[in-house]
N, C-alpha and C positions, 0 to 999 in steps of 0.2 A: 437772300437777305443781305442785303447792300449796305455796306461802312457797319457790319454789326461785330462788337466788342465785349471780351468778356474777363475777369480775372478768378481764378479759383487756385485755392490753397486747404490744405488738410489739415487738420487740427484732431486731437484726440482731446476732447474734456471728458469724455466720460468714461468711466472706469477703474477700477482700483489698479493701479501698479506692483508688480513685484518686484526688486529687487534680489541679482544674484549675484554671492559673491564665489569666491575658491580660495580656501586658506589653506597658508602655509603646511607641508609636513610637519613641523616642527613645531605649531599647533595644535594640528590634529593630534600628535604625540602626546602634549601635554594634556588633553582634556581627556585621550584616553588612560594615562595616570590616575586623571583626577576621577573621569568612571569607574575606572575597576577599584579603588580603594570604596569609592559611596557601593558601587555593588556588592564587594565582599563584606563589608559591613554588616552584621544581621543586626544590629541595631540601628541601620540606619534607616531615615522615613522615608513611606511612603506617599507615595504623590498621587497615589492611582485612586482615592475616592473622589479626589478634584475632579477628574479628568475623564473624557467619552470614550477613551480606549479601551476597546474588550482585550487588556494587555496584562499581563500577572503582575511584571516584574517593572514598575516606574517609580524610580527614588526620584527625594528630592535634593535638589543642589543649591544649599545655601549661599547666600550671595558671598558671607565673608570665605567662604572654598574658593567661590572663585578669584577675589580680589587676591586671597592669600597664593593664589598658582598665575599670578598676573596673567590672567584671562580676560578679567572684571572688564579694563579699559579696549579690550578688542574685541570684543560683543559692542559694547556701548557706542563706541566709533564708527561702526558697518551701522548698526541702525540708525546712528547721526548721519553720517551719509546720504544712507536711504529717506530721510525725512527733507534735507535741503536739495536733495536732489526731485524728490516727487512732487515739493511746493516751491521749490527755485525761489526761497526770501533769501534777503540779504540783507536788507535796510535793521530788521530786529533779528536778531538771531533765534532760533530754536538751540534745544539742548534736549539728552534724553536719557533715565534715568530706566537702568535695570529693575522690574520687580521682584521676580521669580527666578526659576530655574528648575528643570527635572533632566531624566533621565529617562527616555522610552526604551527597553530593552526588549523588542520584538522577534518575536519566536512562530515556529510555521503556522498558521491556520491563526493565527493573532490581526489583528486591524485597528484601526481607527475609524470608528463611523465617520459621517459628514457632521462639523462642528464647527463653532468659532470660539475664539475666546473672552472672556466677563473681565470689569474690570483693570482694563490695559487699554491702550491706546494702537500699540503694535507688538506684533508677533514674529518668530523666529525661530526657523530649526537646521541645526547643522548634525550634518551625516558622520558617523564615525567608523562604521563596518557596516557594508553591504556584502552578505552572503551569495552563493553560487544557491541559484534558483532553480530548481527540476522544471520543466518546462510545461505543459500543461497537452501541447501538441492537437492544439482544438482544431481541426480543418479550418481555412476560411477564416480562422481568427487571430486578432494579432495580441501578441503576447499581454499581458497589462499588469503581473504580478511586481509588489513592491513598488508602484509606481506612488509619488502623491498626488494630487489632483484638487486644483483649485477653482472652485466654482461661483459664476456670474454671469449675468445678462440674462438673454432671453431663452427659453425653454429651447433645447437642444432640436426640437423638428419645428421649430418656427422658420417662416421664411425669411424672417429678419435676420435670421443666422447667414445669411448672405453678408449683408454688414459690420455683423457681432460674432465674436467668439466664446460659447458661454462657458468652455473648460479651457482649461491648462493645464497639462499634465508633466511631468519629467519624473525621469529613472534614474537619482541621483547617484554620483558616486562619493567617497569618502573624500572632506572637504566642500561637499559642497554646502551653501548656506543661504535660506532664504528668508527675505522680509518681507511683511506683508500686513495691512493694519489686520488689525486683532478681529472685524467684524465678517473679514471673509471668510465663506465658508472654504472649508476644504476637508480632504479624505486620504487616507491611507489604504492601498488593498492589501489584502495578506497574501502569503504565498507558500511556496512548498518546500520542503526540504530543509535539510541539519543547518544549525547554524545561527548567526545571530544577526540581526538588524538592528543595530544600535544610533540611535540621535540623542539631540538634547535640543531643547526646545527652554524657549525665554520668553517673557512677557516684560514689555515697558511703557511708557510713558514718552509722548513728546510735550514739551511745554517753552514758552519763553524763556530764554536763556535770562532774562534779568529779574523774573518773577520767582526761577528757583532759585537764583543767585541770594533770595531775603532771605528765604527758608532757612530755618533754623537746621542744624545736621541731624535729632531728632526727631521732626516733623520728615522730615527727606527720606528716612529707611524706612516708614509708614507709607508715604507714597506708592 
């Protein structure tokens, strides 16, 4: 084929993005202050009727805890991030308002089924102690305990999987933090041995930065 010409470029539109961050020691610190007081708590709430987790022990973490351990604005900021980074505006700004907050305190043989979140716009969980795992030692298999796992695309034995990656998996450590909108499914596997698996998980809102800016600061905590 003679004087024949072509240009090709890669593009991803389709897909939900995650977001990862790695926070500071010396956040991590603080937010485990802030869990072990909501944990020892026996009056404090529970989160766990909300939520898909066959997990005993998940409080909740009111927003003013957070704000009062100046947490509030470094949650809020990684998810800002995460929203002008995954739709690259500039011209109107977004902004993004915390709804929620709990505490997953995971224990051996505990999980999270496959689930999304109601309600929210974007999702979030940072890691705060990952336990030493007893191994399972299955021949031929590779480890997958305590893993989470984010699920999309096309059916796992399609041949479109050539193209598409329908899981994402990681084995977090402490500090680490992910975003993710609120409609992606994902899953927690459980695992073996003493110890504790501790996160916290957030739900919020992205919206125009000059739309929330009307809002009354009563209408705002409602959000």
């Amino acid at each position: 084929m003679e004087n024949f010409s072509a240009t090709f470029k890669k593009i991803n539109p389709f897909g939900p993005p995650i977001g990862i961050s790695k926070l500071s020691d010396d956040t991590v610190s603080t937010f485990l202050s802030l869990t072990d007081e909501i944990l020892g708590d026996k009056n404090s709430k529970s989160h766990g009727p909300d939520l898909a987790g066959q997990i005993n022990n998940e409080k909740t973490i009111l927003i003013k805890k957070l704000i009062e351990y100046n947490l509030y604005d470094i949650i809020n900021e990684i998810q800002l991030n995460y929203v002008n980074s995954a739709l690259n505006l500039s011209e109107r700004p977004m902004t993004t308002i915390l709804r929620d907050a709990w505490i997953v305190s995971q224990q051996e043989n505990e999980y999270n089924p496959a689930h999304w979140h109601d309600n929210c716009t974007l999702s979030s969980v940072l890691y705060l102690k990952i336990p030493e795992y007893i191994p399972r030692d299955i021949p031929g298999k590779e480890e997958q305990d305590g893993k989470i796992v984010f699920i999309g695309g096309t059916n796992p034995g399609s041949p479109a999987r050539t193209f598409e990656t329908p899981l994402w998996e990681a084995r977090p450590s402490p500090g680490d933090m992910f975003v993710f909108p609120s409609r992606l499914l994902h899953v927690v596997y459980p695992f073996i041995g003493p110890g504790e698996r501790r996160s916290v998980s957030f739900n919020g809102i992205h919206l125009w930065k000059d739309t929330a800016d009307s809002m009354p600061e009563e209408i705002k905590k409602f959000i």
